[in-house]
N, C-alpha and C positions, 0 to 999 in steps of 0.2 A: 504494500500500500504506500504509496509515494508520498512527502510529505512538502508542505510548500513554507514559505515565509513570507510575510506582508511587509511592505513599506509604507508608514506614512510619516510625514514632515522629517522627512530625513533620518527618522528609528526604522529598525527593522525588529519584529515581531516573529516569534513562534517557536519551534514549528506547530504548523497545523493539519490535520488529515486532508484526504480531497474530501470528504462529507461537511470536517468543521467549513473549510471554506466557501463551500458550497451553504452553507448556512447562514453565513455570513453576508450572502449573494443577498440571498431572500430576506435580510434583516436588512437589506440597502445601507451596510455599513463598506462592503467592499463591492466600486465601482468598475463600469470597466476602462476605466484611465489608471484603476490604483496598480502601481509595479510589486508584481509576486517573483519570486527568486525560488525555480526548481530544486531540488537536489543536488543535479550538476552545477550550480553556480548562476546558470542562465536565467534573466532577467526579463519578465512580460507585462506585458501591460495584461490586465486581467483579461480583455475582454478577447484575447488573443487566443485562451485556452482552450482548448479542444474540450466539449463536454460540460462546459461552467456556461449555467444557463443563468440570465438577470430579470429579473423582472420588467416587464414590459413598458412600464410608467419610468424607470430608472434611464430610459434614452433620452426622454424631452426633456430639453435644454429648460432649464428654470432658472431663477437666482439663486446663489447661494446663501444661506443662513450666517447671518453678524458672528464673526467667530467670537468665542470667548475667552479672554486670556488669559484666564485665573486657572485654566488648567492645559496641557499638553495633550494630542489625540497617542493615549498608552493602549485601548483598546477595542475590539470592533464589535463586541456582544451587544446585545439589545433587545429587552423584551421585560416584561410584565411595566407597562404603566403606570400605573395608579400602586399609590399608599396609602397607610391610615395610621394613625399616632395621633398620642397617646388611647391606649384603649383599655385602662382598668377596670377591672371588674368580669374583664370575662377572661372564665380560666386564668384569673391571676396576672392575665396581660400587663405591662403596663407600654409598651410600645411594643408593634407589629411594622416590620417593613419588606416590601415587595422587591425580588431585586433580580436581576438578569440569574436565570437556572437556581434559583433556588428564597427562602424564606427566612427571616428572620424574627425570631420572637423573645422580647426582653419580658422575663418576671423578675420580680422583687430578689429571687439568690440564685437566677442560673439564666441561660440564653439558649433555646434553640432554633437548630441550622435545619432546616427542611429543604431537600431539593428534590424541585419539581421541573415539568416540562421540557422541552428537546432540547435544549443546552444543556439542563441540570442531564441529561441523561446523556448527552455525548461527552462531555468534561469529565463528571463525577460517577459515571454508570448508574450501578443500582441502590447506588448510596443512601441509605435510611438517615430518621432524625436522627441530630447529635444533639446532647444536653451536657454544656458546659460549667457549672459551677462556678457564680461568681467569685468566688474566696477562690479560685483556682488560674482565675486571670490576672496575666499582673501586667501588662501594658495593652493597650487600645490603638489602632492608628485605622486615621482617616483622611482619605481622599476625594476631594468634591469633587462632583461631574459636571460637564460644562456641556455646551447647544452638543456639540462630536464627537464627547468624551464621554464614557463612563469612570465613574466612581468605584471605591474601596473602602468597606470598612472591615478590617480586621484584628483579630484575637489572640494574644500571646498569650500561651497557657507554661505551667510548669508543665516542663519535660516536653514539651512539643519544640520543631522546628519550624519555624514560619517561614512564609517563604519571600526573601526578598527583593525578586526581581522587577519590582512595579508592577501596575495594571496585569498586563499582559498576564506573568505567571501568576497573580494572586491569583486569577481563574481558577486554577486548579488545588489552590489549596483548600483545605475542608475546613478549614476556622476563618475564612474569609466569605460574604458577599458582596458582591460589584450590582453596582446600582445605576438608575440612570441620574437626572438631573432632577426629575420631579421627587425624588426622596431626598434630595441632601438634605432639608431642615429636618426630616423625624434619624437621617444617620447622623447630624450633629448633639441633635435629643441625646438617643442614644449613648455617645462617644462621652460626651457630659455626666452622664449618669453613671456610665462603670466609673469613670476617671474618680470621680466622687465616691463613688463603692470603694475606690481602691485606696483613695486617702485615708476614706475613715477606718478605713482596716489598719492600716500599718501606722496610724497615730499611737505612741503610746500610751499608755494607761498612766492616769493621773497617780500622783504622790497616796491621794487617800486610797484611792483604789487597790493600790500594792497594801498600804499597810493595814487597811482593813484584812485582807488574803491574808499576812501573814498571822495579826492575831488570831485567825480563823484556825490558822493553821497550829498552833503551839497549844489553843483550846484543847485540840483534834490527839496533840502527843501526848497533854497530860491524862487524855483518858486513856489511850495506850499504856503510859507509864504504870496509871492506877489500873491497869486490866478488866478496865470496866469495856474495852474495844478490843478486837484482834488489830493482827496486823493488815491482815487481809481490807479491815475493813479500814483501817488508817489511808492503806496504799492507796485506796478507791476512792478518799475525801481529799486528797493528795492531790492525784490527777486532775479531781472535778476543779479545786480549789486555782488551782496552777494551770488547768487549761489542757492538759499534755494527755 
């Protein structure tokens, strides 16, 4: 199965299968002006390809859309429109965002990644929901989408690798959704709220707070000492006490 590479403004992109491209056709992200780069090296205008079929409406000359400069064209995906945010109260929602192959859903202590339709299945295959744990994320980043561009927001989890090649490869990672431009205000929401999760997490614990714990804790030995507790049951007021 041969694989192609995209050019636009001067980035080259991929690879891609001939079906992603071909997807891509019919998502009227890849024109037949845009320069694709074979395997051998060689260099076509798309619409040169043997087999890559364009939508029909995609040949009349139109104007082109105000570019937008607050972001760079990293990637050619495109699909699900519409979003909704903030939505609490159902199932624990508190934002919901729609985003090119797949879903995103913030509750109050975890985030799931749902991917759905033809990109979420040519990218990610048969990939089921993932449920992340917010105590398990420790950095956020976000990418706005612009009139050309799509968007990224993604997930650093302990022990994960993310993936750092911009746009393009975030596609394929599974702790990431790429979005169009009509969600950047609910993925800003979003980026806001772990970012805030993740403060209040790693703040630490006030003066009273420790020495309250500790008197708790020396109550806890003397009834040890006096054998009015095991140890058993010390070790498990220990843990609760301390966190651990």
């Amino acid at each position: 199965m041969p694989n192609w590479y995209i050019y636009q403004n001067n980035q080259k992109y991929g690879p891609v299968t001939s079906e992603t491209l071909q997807q891509l056709t019919n998502e009227r992200k890849v024109t037949p002006k845009t320069i694709i780069e074979a395997e051998n090296g060689h260099r076509y205008e798309a619409g040169q390809i043997q087999g890559l079929a364009f939508p029909v409406e995609i040949l009349v000359v139109v104007a082109p859309p105000e570019p937008d400069n607050t972001t760079s064209f990293e990637s050619a995906f495109s699909e699900n429109k519409n979003s909704t945010g903030p939505v609490a109260g159902t199932d624990g929602i508190l934002f919901h965002l729609k985003g090119v192959g797949g879903q995103l859903a913030v509750k109050k202590d975890s985030v799931v990644i749902s991917r759905k339709g033809a990109s979420g299945f040519l990218i990610h295959g048969f990939a089921g929901d993932k449920t992340i744990p917010v105590f398990n994320i420790q950095a956020v980043q976000y990418k706005a989408a612009g009139s050309l561009t799509n968007g990224y927001i993604q997930f650093t989890v302990m022990g994960g690798k993310e993936s750092t090649g911009g746009l393009f490869a975030a596609t394929t990672d599974e702790n990431t959704i790429v979005f169009t431009s009509t969600q950047n205000g609910i993925a800003m929401k979003i980026k806001m709220y772990i970012e805030k999760c993740i403060i209040q997490r790693n703040q630490p614990q006030s003066v009273q707070t420790q020495a309250s714990g500790a008197d708790e804790l020396l109550k806890f030995k003397q009834l040890l000492d006096a054998g009015i507790i095991t140890q058993e049951e010390f070790n498990a007021k220990k843990k609760q006490i301390l966190g651990i």
